[in-house]
KEVO-901226 format. One record per residue (C-alpha): x, y, z; chain; residue number from 1; residue in three letters. Coordinates in steps of 0.001 Angstrom, whole numbers. Layout:
X	Y	Z	A	NUM	ALA .
...
//
This chain:
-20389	-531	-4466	A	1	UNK .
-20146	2580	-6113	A	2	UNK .
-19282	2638	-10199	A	3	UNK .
-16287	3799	-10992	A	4	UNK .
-15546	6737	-12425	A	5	UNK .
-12194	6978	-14961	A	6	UNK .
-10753	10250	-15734	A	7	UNK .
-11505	12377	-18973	A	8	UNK .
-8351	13548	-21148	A	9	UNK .
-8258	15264	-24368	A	10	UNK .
-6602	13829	-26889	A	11	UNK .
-5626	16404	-29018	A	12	UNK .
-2038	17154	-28645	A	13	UNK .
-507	20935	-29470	A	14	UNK .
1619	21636	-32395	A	15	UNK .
4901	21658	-33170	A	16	UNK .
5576	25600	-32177	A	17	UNK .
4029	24819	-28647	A	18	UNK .
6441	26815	-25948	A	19	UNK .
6018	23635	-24013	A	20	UNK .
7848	21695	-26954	A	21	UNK .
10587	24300	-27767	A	22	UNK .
11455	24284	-24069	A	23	UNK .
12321	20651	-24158	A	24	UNK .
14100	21519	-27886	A	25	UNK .
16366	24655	-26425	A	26	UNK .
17468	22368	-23572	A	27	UNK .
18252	19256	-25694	A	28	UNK .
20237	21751	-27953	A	29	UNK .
22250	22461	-24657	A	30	UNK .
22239	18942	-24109	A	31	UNK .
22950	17265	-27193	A	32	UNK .
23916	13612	-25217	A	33	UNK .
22510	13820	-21694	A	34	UNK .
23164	11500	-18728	A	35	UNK .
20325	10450	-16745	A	36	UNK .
21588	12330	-13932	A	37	UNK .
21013	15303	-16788	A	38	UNK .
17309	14108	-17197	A	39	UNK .
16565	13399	-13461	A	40	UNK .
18266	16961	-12631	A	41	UNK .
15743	18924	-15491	A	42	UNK .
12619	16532	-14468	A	43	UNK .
12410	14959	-17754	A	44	UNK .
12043	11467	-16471	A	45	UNK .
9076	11588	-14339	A	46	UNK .
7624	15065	-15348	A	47	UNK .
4626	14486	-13795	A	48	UNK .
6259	13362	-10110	A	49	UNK .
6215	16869	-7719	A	50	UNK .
9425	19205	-7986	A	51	UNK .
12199	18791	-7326	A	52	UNK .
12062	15762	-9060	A	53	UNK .
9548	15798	-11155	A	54	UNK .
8193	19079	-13032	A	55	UNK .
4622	18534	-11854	A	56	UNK .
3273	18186	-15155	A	57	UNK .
-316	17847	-16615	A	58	UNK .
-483	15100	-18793	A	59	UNK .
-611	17253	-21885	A	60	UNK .
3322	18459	-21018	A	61	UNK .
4190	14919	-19902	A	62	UNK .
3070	13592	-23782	A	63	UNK .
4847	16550	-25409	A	64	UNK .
7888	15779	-23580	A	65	UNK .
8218	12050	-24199	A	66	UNK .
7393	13025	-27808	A	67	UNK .
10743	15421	-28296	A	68	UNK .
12959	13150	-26188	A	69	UNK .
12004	9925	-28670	A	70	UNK .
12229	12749	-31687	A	71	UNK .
15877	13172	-30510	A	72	UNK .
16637	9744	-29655	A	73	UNK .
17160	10406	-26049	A	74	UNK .
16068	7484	-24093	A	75	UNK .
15565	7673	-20269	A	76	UNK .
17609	5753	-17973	A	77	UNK .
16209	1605	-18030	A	78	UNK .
15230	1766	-14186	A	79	UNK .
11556	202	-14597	A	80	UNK .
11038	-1332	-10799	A	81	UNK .
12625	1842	-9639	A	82	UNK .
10980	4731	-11191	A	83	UNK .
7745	3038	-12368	A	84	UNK .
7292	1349	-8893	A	85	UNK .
9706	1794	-6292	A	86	UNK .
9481	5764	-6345	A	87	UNK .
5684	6301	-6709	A	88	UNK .
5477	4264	-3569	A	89	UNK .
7843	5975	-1784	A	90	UNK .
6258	9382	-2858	A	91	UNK .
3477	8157	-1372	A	92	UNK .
4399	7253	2038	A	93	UNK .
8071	7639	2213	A	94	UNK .
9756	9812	4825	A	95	UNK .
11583	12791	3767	A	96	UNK .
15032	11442	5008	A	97	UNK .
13806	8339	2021	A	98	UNK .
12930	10867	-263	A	99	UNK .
16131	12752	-240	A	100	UNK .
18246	9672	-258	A	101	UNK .
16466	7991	-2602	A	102	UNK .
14555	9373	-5699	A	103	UNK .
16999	10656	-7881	A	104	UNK .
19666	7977	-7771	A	105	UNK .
16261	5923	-8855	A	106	UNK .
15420	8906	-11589	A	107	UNK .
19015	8898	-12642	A	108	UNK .
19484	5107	-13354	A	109	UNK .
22623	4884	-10880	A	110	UNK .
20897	2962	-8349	A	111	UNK .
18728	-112	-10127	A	112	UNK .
16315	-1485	-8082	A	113	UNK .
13948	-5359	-7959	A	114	UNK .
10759	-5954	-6054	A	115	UNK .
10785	-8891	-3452	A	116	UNK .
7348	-9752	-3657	A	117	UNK .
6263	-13159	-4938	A	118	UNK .
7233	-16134	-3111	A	119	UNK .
6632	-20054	-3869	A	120	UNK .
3563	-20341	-1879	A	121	UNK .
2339	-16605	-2462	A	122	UNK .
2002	-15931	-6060	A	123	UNK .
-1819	-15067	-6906	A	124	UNK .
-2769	-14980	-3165	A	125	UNK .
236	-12487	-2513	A	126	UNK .
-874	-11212	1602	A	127	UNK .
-287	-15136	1943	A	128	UNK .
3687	-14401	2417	A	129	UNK .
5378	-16199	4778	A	130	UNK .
8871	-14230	4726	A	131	UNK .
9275	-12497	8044	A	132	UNK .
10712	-9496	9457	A	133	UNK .
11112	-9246	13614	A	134	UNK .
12209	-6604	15121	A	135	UNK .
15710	-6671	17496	A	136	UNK .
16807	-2680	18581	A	137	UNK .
17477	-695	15378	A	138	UNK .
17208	-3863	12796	A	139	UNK .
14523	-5752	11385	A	140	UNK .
15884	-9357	10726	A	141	UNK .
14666	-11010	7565	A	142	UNK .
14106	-14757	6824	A	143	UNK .
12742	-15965	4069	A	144	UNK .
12440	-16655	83	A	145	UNK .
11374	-14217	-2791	A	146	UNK .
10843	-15891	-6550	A	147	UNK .
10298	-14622	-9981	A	148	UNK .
12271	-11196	-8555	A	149	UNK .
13215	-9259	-11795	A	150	UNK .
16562	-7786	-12127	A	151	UNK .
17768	-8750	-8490	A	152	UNK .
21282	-10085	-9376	A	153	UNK .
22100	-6311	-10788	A	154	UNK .
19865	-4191	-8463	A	155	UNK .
21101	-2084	-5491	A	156	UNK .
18031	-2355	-3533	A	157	UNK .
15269	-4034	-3270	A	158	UNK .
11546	-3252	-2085	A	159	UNK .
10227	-5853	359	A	160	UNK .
7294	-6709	2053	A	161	UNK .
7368	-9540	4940	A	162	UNK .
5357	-10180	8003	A	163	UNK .
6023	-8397	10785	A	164	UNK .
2771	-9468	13225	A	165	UNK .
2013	-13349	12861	A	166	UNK .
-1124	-13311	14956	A	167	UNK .
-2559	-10472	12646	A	168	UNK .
-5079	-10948	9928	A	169	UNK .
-3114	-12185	7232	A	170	UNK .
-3249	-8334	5275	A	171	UNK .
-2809	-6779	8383	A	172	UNK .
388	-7544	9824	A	173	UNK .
2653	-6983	6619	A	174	UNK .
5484	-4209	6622	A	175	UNK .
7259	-2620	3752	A	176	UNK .
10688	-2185	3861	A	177	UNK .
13583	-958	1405	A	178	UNK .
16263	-4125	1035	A	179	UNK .
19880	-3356	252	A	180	UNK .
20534	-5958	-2394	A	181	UNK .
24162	-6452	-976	A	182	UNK .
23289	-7113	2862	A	183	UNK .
25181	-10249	4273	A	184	UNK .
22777	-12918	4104	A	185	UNK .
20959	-12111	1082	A	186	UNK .
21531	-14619	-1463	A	187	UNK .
20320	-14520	-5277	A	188	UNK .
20211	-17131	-7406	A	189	UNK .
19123	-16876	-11554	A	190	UNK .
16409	-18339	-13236	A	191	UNK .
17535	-18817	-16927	A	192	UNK .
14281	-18968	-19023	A	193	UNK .
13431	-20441	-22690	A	194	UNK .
14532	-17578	-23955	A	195	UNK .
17884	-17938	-22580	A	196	UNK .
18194	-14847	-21245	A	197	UNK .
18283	-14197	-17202	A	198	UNK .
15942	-11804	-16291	A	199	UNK .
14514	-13461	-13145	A	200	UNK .
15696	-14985	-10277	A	201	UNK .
15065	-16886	-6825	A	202	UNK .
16031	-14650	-3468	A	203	UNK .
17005	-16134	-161	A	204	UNK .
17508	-14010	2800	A	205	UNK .
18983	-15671	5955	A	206	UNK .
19377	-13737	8666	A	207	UNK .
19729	-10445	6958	A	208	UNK .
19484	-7626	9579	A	209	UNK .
17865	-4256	7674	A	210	UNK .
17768	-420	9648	A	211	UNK .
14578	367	10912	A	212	UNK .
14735	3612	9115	A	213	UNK .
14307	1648	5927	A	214	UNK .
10199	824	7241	A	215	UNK .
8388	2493	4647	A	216	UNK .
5040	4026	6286	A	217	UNK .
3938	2564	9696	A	218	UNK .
4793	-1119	11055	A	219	UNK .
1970	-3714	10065	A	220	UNK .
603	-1353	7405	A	221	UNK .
2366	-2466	4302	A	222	UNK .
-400	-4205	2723	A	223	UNK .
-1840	-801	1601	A	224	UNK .
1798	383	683	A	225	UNK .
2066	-2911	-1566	A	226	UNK .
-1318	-2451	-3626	A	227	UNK .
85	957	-4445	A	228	UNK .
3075	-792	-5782	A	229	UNK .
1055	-3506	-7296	A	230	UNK .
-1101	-620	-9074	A	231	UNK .
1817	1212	-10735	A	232	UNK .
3363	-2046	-11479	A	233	UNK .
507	-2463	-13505	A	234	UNK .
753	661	-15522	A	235	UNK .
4634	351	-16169	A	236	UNK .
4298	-3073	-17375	A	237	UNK .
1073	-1876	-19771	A	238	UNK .
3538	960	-21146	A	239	UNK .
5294	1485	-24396	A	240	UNK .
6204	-1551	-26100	A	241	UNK .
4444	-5121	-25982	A	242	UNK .
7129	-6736	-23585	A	243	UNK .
5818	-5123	-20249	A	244	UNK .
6897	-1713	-21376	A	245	UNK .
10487	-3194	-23537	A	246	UNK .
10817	-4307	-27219	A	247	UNK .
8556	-3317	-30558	A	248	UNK .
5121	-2014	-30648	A	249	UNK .
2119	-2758	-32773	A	250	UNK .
3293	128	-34942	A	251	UNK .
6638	-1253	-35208	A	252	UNK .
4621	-4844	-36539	A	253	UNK .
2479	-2679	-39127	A	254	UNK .
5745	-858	-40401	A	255	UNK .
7222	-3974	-41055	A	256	UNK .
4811	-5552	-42746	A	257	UNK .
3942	-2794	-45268	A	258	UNK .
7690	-2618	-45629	A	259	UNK .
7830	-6662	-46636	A	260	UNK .
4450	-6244	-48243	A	261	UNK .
1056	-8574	-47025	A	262	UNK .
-1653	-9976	-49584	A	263	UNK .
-3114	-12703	-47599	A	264	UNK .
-6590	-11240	-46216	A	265	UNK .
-6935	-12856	-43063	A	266	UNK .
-3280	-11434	-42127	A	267	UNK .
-3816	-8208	-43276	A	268	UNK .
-7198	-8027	-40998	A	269	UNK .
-5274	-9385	-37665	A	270	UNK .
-2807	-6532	-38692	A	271	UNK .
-5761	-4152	-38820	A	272	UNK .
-6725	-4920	-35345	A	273	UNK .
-3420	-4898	-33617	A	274	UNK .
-3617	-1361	-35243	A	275	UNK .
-6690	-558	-33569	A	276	UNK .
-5573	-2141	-29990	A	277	UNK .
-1986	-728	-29795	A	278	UNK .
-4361	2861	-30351	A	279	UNK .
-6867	2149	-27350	A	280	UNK .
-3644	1139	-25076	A	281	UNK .
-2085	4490	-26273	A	282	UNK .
-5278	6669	-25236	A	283	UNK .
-5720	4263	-21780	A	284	UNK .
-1816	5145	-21405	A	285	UNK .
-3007	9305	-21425	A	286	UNK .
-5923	8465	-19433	A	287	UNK .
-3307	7050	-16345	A	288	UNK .
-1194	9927	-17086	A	289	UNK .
-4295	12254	-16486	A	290	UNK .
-5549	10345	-13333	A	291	UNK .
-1626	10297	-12161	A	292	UNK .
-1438	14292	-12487	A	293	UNK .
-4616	14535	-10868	A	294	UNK .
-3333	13394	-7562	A	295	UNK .
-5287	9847	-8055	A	296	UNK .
-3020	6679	-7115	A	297	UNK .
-4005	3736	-10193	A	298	UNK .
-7056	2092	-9548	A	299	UNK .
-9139	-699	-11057	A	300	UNK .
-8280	851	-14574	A	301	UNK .
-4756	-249	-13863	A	302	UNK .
-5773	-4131	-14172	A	303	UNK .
-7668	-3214	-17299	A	304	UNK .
-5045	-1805	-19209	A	305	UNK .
-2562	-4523	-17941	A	306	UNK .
-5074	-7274	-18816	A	307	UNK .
-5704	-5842	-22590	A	308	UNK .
-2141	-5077	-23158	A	309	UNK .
-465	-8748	-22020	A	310	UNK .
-3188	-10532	-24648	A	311	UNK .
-2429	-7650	-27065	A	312	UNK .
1530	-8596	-26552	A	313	UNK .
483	-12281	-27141	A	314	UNK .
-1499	-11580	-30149	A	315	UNK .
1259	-9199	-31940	A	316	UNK .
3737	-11382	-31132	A	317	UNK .
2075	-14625	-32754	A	318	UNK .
800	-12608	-35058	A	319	UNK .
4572	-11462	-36096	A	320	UNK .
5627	-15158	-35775	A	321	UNK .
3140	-15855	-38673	A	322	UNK .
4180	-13544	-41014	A	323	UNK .
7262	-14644	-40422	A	324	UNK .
6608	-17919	-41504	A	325	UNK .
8720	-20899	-39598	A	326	UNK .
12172	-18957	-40523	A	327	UNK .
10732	-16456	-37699	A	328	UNK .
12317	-18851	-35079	A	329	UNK .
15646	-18736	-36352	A	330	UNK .
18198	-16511	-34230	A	331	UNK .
19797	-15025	-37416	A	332	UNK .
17977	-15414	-40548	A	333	UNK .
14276	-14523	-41379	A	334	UNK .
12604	-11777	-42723	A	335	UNK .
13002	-8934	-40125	A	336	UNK .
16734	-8705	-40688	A	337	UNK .
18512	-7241	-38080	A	338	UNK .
15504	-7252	-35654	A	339	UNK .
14913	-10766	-35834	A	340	UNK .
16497	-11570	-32693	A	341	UNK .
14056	-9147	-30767	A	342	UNK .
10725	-11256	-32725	A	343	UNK .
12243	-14763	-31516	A	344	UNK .
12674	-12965	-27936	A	345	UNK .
9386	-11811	-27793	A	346	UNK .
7642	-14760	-29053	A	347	UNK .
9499	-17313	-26831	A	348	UNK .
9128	-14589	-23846	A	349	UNK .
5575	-13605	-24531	A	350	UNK .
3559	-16611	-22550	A	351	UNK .
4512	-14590	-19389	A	352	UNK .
2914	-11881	-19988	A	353	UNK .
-482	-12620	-19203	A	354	UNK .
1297	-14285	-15557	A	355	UNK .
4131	-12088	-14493	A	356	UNK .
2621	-8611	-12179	A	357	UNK .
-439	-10141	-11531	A	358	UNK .
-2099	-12950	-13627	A	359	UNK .
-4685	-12485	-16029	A	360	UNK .
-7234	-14190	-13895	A	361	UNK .
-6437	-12015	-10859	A	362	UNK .
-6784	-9065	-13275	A	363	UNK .
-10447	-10353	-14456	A	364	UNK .
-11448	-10545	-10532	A	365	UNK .
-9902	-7105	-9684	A	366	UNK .
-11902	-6106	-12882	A	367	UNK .
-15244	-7696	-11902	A	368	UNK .
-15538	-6537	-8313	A	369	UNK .
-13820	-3022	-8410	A	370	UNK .
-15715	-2249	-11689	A	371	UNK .
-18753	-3957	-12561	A	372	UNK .
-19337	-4816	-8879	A	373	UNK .
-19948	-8350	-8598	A	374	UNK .
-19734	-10380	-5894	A	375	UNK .
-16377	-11466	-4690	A	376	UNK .
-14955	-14851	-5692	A	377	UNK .
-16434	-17597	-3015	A	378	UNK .
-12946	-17673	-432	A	379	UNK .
-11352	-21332	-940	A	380	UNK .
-12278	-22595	3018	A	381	UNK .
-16116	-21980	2306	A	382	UNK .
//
């Protein structure tokens, strides 16, 4: 197997009279409070995606951007499935007809979309799926069960993959389809977790006739559709903050705690390396950016960074729990103030971080035989 080669970036950013900044700065002045259809329109939420919906940026502009949209407190629309792995895909291999239809309602945040994916008996081993999809004149018809599908009871569509040729190889006869969410026979139920918040849920389609127009790439060749999905998933979840992208940071953590003030030793040096890992995921976060603009679809590096940065979520977030002391359970006391809720949400939330988008042990595999080139893992019926 050949080694793998990662992309080089520089890490030195430009200063603050760049043109590239003051660009971003002239147009925020004319848009002091812009919709997402404002930031999808200018290219500001996927600057690096090709025009016209993207401003096919190097990953120098794409960092200087994101940097004078948080310095304004403009956030871009919450639409993580669709823009972080919905769209790449269908840049990839979507027709232009999809394209058009498609990409900015995602960019925009009108049109939410979930990933129908995992199901009961295909977690790990994912080409295992066992939903189906038969053709009958224009329609596909779709039986089957999804689990663990993020978001589904608010999204408009869905992205699907379900087995089109039986008799094939068990990667080779999976197709990729785009799911309207509200389709008669499509049935979502929620998953309430410890948290007590609904974030996933159980989907059950009976029956449920989709266009043939919404195939994504050629019949039977969704597997290679799906591990481009798969490999952006893993990026979007390894971005921003420590809850697959959502919540604080290890910068928020270090804020707070010189804010509250630290003197135990063995504290202050856990704090010291959530410092240091929350600064290699930031420089592995320019290096996908680089690789992105560079026309390169996530590889191997993808499980890295989404490997490191679940454990690194773990770690803050027991980490914040013990500085917290046992109050840092407690919905509305304890020593972040007003935060507090967000710490108790992350702490309870953060065991499924190392399982949801691939789990860590997957990762490790992807890791060992795309990267170091070992041999694969033995298969189960040898």
């Amino acid at each position: 197997m050949a080694p793998v080669r990662f992309s080089a970036v520089d890490f030195d950013l430009p200063g603050d009279d760049d043109p590239r900044r003051t660009a971003v700065r002239d147009w925020l002045a004319e848009h002091p409070s812009p919709s997402g259809r404002d930031l999808a329109e200018a290219g500001y939420v996927a600057p690096h995606w090709p025009r016209p919906w993207g401003l096919e940026a190097d990953p120098i502009e794409q960092i200087l951007i994101d940097e004078e949209l948080a310095a304004a407190g403009v956030h871009r629309p919450p639409n993580q499935i669709g823009i972080g792995w919905a769209g790449p895909t269908l840049l990839a291999a979507g027709s232009q007809e999809q394209k058009d239809r498609y990409l900015f309602p995602i960019l925009s945040g009108e049109e939410f979309w979930c990933q129908l994916f995992s199901e009961p008996g295909a977690g790990s081993d994912l080409a295992s799926l066992r939903t189906t999809a038969v053709r009958d004149g224009d329609d596909y018809v779709i039986n089957g069960q999804k689990v663990w599908t993020s978001i589904a009871h608010v999204s408009k569509f869905g992205i699907l993959i379900a087995r089109t040729n039986p008799d094939a190889a068990k990667q080779r006869g999976i197709s990729y389809f785009i799911c309207p969410m509200d389709a008669p026979g499509v049935e979502v139920r929620p998953i309430v977790e410890m948290t007590g918040a609904h974030l996933f849920n159980e989907v059950f389609f009976d029956e449920v006739r989709i266009p043939a127009e919404n195939l994504v790439g050629e019949e039977n060749r969704g597997w290679d559709l799906a591990k481009v999905t798969l490999a952006n998933e893993r990026v979007s979840l390894s971005s921003g903050g420590v809850l697959w992208g959502r919540g604080p940071s290890a910068s928020d953590l270090v804020a707070l705690a010189q804010a509250h003030g630290v003197t135990d030793p063995g504290l202050r040096q856990r704090l010291v390396q959530i410092h240091i890992e929350g600064e290699l995921l930031r420089l592995l976060r320019l290096r996908s950016v680089t690789a992105a603009i560079q026309g390169a679809q996530p590889g191997p590096e993808a499980s890295i960074r989404k490997l490191f940065a679940d454990e690194h979520g773990q770690r803050l977030m027991a980490l914040a729990l013990d500085l917290a002391g046992a109050g840092g359970l407690l919905a509305e006391t304890g020593p972040f103030g007003g935060d507090q809720d967000l710490w108790r949400y992350g702490f309870l939330f953060g065991p499924a971080l190392t399982i949801g988008g691939g789990t860590a042990e997957v990762q490790r595999n992807i890791i060992g035989e795309r990267v170091l080139g070992l041999p694969a893992e033995p298969a189960a019926d040898r």
